[in-house]
TORTORNU-949127 format. One record per atom (N, C-alpha, C): residue number from 0; atom name; x, z, y. Coordinates in Angstrom, 1 decimal, m for minus. Atoms other than C-alpha are relative to their C-alpha. Layout:
N
REC  num  atome      xx      zz      yy
REC  NUM     CA       X       Z       Y
...
This chain:
139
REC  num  atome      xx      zz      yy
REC    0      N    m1.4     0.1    m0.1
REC    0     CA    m4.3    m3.5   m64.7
REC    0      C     0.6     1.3    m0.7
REC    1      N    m0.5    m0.8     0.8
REC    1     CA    m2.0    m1.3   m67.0
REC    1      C     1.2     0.7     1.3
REC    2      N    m0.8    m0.4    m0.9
REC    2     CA     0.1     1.4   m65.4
REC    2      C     1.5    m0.6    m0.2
REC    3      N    m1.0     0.4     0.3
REC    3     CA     3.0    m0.7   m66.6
REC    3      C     0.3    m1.1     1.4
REC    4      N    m0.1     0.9    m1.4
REC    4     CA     2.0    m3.2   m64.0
REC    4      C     0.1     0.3     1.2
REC    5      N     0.3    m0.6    m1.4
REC    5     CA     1.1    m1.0   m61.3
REC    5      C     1.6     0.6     0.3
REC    6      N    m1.2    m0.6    m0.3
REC    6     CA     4.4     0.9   m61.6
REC    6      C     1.4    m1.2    m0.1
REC    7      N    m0.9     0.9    m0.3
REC    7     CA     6.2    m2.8   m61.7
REC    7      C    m0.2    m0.3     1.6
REC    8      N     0.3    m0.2    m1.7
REC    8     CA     4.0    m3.7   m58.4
REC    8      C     0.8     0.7     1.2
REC    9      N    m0.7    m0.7    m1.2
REC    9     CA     4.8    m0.8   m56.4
REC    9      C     1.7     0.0     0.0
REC   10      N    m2.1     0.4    m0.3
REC   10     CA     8.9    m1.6   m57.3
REC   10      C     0.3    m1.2     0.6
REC   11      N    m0.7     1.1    m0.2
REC   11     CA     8.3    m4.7   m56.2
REC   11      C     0.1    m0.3     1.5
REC   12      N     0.0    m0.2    m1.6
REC   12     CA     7.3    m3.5   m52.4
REC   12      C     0.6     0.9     0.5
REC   13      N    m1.3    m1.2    m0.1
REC   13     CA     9.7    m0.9   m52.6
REC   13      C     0.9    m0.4     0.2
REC   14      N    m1.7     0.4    m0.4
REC   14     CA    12.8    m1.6   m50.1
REC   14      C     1.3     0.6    m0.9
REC   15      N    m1.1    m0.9     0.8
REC   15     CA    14.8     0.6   m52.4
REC   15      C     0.9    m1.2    m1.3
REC   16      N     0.2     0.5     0.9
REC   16     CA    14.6    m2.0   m55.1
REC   16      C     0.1    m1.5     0.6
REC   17      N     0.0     1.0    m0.5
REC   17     CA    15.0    m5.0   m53.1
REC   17      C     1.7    m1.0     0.3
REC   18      N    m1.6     0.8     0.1
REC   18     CA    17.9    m7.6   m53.5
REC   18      C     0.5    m0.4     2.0
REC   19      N    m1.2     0.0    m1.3
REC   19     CA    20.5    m8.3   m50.3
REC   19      C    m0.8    m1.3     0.4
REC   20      N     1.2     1.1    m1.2
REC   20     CA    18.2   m12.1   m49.9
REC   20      C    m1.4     0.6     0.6
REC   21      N     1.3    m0.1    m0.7
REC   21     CA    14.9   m10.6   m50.0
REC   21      C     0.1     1.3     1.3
REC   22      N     0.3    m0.3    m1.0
REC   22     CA    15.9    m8.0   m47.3
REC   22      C     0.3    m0.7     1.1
REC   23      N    m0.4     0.5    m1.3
REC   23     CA    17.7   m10.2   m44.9
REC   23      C    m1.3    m1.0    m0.1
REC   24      N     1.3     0.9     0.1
REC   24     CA    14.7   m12.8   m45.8
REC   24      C    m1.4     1.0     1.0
REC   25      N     0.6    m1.0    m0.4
REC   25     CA    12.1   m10.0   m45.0
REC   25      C     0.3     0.8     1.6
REC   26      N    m0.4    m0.5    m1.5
REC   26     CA    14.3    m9.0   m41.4
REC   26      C    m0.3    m0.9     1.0
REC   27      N    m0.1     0.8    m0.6
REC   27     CA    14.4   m12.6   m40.7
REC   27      C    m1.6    m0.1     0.7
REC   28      N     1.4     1.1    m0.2
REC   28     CA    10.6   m13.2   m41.0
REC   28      C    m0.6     1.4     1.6
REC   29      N     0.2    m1.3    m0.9
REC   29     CA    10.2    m9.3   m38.7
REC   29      C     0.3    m0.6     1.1
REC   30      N    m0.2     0.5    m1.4
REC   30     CA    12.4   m10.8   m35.9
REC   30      C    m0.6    m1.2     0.3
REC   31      N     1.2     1.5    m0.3
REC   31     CA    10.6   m14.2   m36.1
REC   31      C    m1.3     0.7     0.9
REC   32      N     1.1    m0.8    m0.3
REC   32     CA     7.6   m12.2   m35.4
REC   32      C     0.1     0.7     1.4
REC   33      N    m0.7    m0.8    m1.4
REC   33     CA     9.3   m10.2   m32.4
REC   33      C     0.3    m1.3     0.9
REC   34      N    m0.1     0.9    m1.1
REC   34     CA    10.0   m13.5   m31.1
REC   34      C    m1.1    m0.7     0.6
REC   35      N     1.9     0.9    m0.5
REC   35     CA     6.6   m15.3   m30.9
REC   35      C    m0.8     1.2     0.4
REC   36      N     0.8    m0.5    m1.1
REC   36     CA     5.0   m12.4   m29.5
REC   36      C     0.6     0.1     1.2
REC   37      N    m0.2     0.2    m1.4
REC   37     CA     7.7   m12.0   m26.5
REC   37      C    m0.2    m1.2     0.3
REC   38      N     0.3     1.0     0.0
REC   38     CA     6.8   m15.7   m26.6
REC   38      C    m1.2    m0.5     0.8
REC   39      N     1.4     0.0    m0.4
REC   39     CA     3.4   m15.5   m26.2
REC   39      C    m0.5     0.9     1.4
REC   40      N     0.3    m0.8    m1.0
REC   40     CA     3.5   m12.8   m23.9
REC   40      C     0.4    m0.4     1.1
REC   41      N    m0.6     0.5    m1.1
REC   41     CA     5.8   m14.7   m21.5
REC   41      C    m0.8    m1.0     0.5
REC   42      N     0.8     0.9     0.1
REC   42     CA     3.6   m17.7   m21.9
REC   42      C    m1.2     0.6     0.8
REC   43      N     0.9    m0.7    m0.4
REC   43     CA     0.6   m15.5   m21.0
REC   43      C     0.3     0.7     1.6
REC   44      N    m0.3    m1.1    m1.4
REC   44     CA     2.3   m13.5   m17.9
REC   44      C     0.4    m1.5     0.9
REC   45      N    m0.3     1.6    m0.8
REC   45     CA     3.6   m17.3   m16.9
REC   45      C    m1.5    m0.9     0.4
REC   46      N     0.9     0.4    m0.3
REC   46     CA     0.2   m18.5   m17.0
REC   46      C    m0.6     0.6     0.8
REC   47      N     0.9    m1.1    m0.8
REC   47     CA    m1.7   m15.6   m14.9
REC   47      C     0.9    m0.6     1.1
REC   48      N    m0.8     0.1    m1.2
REC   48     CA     1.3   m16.2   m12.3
REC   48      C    m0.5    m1.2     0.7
REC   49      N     0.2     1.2    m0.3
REC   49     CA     0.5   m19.9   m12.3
REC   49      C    m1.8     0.2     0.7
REC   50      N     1.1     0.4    m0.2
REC   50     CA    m3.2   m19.3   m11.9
REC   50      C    m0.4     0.5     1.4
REC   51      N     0.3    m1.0    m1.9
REC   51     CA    m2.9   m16.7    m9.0
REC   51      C     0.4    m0.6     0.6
REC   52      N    m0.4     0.9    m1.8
REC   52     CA    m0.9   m18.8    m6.7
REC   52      C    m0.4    m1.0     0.1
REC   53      N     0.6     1.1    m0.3
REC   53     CA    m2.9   m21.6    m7.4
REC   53      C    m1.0     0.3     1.0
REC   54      N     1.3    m0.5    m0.4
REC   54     CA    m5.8   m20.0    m6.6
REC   54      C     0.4     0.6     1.2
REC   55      N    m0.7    m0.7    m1.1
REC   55     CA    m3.8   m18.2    m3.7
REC   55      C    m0.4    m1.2     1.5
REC   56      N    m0.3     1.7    m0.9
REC   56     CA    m2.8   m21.8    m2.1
REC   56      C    m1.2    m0.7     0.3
REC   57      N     1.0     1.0    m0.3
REC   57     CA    m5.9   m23.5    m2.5
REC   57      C    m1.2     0.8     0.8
REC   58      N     0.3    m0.5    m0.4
REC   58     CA    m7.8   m20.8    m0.9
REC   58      C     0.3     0.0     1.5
REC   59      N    m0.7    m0.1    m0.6
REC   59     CA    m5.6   m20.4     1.6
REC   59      C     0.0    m2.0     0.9
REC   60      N    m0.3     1.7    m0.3
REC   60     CA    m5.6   m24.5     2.2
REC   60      C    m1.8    m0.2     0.3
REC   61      N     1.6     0.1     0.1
REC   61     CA    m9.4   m24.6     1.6
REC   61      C    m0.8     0.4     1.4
REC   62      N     0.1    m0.8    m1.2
REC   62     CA    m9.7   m21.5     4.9
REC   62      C     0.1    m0.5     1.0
REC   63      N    m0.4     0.5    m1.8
REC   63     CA    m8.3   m23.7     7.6
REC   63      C     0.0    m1.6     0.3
REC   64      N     0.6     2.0     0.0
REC   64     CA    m9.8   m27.2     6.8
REC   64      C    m1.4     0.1     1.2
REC   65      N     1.1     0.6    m0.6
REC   65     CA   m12.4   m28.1     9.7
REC   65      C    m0.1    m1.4     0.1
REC   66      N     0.5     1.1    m0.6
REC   66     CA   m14.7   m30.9    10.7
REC   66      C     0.5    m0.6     1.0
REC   67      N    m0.1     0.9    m0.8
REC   67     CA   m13.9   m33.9    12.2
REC   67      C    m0.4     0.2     1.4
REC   68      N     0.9     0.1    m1.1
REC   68     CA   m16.4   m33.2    14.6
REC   68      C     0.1     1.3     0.6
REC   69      N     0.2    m1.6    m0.5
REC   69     CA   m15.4   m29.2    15.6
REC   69      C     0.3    m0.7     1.4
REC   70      N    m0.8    m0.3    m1.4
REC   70     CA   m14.9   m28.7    19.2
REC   70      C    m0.7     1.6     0.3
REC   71      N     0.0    m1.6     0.0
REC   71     CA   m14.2   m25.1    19.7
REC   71      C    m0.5     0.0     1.4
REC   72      N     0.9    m0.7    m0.9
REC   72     CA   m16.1   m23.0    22.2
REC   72      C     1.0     1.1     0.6
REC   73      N    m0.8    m0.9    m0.5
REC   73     CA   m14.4   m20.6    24.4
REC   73      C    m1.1     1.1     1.0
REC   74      N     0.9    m1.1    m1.1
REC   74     CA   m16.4   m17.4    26.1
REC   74      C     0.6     0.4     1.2
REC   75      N     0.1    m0.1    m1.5
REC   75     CA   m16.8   m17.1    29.6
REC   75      C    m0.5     1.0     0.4
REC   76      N     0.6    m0.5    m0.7
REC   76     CA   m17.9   m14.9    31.8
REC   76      C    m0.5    m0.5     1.8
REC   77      N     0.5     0.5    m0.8
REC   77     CA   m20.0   m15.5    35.1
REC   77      C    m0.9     1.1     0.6
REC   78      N     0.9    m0.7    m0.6
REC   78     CA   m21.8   m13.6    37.6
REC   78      C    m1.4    m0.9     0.8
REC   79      N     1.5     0.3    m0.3
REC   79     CA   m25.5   m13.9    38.4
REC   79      C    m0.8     1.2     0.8
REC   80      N     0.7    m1.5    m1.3
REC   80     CA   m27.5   m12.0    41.6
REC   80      C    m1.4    m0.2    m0.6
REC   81      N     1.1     0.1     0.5
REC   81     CA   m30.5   m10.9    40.3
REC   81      C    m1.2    m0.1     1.1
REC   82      N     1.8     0.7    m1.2
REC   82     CA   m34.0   m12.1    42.5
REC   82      C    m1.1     0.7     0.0
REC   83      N     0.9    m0.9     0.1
REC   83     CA   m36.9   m10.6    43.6
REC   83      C    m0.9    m0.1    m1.5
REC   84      N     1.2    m0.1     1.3
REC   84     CA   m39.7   m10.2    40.4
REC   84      C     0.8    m0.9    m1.1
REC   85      N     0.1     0.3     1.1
REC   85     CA   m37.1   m11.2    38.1
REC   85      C     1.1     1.3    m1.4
REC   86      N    m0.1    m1.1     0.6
REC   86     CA   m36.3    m9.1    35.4
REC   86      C     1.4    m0.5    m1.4
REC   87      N    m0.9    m0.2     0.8
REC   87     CA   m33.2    m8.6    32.7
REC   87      C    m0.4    m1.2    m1.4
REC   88      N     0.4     1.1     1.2
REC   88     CA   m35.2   m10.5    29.6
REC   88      C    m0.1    m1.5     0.9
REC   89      N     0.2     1.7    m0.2
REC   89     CA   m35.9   m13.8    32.1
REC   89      C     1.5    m0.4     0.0
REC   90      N    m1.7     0.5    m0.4
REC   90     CA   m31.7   m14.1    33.1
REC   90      C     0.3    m0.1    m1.5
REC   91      N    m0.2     0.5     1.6
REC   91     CA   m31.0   m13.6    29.4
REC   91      C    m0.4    m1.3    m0.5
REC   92      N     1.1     0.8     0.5
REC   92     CA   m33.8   m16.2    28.3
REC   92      C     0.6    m1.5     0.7
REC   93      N    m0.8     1.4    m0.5
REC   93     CA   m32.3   m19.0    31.1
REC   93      C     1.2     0.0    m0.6
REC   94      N    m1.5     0.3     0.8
REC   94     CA   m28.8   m18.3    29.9
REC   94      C     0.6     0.6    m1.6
REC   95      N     0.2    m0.5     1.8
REC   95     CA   m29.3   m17.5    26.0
REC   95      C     0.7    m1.0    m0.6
REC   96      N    m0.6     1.3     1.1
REC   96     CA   m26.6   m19.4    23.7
REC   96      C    m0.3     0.3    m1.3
REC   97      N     0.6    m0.1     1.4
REC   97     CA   m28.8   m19.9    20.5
REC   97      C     1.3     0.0    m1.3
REC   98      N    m1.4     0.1     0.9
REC   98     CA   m25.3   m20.6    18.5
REC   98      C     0.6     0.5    m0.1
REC   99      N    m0.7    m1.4    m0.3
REC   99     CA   m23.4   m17.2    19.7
REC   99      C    m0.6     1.0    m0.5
REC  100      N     0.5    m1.3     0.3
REC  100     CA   m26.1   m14.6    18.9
REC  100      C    m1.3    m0.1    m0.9
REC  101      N     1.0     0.0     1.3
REC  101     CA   m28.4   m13.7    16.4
REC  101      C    m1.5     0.0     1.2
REC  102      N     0.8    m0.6    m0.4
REC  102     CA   m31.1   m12.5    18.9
REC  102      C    m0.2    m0.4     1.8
REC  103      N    m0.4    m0.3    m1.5
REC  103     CA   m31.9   m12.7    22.5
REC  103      C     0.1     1.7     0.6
REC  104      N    m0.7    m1.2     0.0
REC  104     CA   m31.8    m9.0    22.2
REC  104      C     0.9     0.6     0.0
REC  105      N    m1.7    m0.2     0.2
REC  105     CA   m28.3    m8.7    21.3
REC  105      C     0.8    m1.0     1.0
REC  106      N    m0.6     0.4    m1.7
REC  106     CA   m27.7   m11.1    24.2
REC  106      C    m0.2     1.2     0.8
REC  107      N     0.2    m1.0    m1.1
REC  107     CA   m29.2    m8.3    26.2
REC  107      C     0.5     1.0    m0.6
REC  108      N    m0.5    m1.4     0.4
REC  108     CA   m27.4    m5.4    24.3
REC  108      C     1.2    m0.3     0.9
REC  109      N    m1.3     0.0    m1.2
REC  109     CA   m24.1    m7.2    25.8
REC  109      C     0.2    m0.3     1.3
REC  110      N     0.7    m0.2    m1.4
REC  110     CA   m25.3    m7.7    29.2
REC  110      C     0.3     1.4     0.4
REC  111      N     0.3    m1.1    m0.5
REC  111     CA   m26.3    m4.3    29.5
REC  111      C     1.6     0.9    m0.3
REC  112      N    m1.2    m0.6     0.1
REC  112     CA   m22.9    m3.0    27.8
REC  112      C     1.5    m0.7     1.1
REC  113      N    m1.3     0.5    m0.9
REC  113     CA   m20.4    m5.0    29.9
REC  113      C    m0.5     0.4     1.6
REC  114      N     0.8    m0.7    m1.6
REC  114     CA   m22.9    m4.1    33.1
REC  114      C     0.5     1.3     0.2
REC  115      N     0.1    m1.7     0.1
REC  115     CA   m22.6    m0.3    32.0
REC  115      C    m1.5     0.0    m0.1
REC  116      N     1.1    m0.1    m0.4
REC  116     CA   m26.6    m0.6    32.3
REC  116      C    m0.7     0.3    m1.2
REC  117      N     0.3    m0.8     0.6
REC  117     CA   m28.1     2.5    30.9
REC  117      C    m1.5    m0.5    m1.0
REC  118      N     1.4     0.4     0.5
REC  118     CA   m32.0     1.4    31.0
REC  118      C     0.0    m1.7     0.3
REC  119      N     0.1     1.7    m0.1
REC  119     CA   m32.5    m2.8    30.6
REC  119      C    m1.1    m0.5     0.7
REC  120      N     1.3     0.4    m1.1
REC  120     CA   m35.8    m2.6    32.4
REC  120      C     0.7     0.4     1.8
REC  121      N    m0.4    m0.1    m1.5
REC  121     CA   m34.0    m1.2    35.8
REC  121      C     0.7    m0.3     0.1
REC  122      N    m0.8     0.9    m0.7
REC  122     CA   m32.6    m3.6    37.3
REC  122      C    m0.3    m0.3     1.9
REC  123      N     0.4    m0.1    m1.8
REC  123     CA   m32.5    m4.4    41.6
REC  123      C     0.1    m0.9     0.5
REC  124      N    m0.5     1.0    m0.8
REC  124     CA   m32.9    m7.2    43.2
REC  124      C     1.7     0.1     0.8
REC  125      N    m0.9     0.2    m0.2
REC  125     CA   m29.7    m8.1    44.4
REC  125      C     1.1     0.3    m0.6
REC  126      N    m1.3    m0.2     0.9
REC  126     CA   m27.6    m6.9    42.0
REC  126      C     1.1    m1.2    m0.5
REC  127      N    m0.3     1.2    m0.1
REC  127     CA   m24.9    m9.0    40.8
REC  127      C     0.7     0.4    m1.8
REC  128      N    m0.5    m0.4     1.6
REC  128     CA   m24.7    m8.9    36.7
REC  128      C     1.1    m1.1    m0.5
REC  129      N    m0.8     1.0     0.6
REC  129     CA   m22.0   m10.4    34.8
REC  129      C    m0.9    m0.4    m1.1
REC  130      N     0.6     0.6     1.5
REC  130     CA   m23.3   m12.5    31.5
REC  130      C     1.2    m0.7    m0.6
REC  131      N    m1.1     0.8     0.7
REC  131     CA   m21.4   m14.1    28.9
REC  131      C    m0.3    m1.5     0.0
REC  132      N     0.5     1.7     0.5
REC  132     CA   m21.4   m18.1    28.4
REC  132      C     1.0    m0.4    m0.5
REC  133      N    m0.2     0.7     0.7
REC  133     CA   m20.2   m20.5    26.3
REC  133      C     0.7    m1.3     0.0
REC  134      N    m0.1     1.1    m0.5
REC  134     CA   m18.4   m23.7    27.0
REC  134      C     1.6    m0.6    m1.0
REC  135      N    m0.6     0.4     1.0
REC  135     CA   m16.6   m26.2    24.9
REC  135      C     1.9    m0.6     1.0
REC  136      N    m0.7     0.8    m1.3
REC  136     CA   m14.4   m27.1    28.4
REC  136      C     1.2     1.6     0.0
REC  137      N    m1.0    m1.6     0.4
REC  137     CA   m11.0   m24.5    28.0
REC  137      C     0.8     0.0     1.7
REC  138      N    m0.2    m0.5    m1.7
REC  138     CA   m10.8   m23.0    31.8
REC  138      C     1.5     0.2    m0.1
């Protein structure tokens, strides 16, 4: 390319040198541009909104769907006298709700915590323990 060209070139991307159509042409196509990106951006910030409260709602709707077949349980409490030769793990073991606790140990943690009862081996005939139970029947 001759510098005859290069130095027509660069006049011809030179606003200095530019006719009254090609700048308002050239502003029009700038704000065009300014418009499809707040466009796109609103579009974008309108979509996120849409997707969170869907996902909000259906969540939320999803949380508090039960079975047909629920029947809620309600916890009880009940006292129990304890008998000669029997001991803290057998009362647990008769009244253990496999469906409330992980463990029959953790039955007997809350036993012993709602008792106050320091050591779980000493226990006295006659005592009179509370236990927790379980019952689908709302006292």
């Amino acid at each position: 390319m001759s510098d005859a060209m290069r130095a027509a070139a660069s006049l011809y991307n030179d606003p200095r040198y530019f006719s009254k159509s090609e700048i308002r042409i050239r502003k029009n196509k700038i704000r065009r541009q300014r418009i499809i990106r707040r466009q796109l951006a609103l579009i974008g910030t309108t979509v996120a909104v849409v997707i969170f409260l869907m996902s909000l709602f259906f969540n939320s709707f999803m949380s508090d769907a039960q079975s047909d077949e629920f029947k809620p349980e309600f916890k009880y409490y009940k006292t129990v006298t304890v008998h000669a030769d029997e001991s803290l793990w057998d009362i647990a073991k008769e009244n253990y709700p496999e469906d409330h606790y992980k463990s029959v140990n953790t039955y007997i943690c809350e036993i012993c915590t709602i008792n106050s009862i320091k050591d779980a081996g000493k226990i006295n005939a006659g005592e009179a323990l509370i236990i927790p139970y379980y019952s689908s029947e709302f006292k």
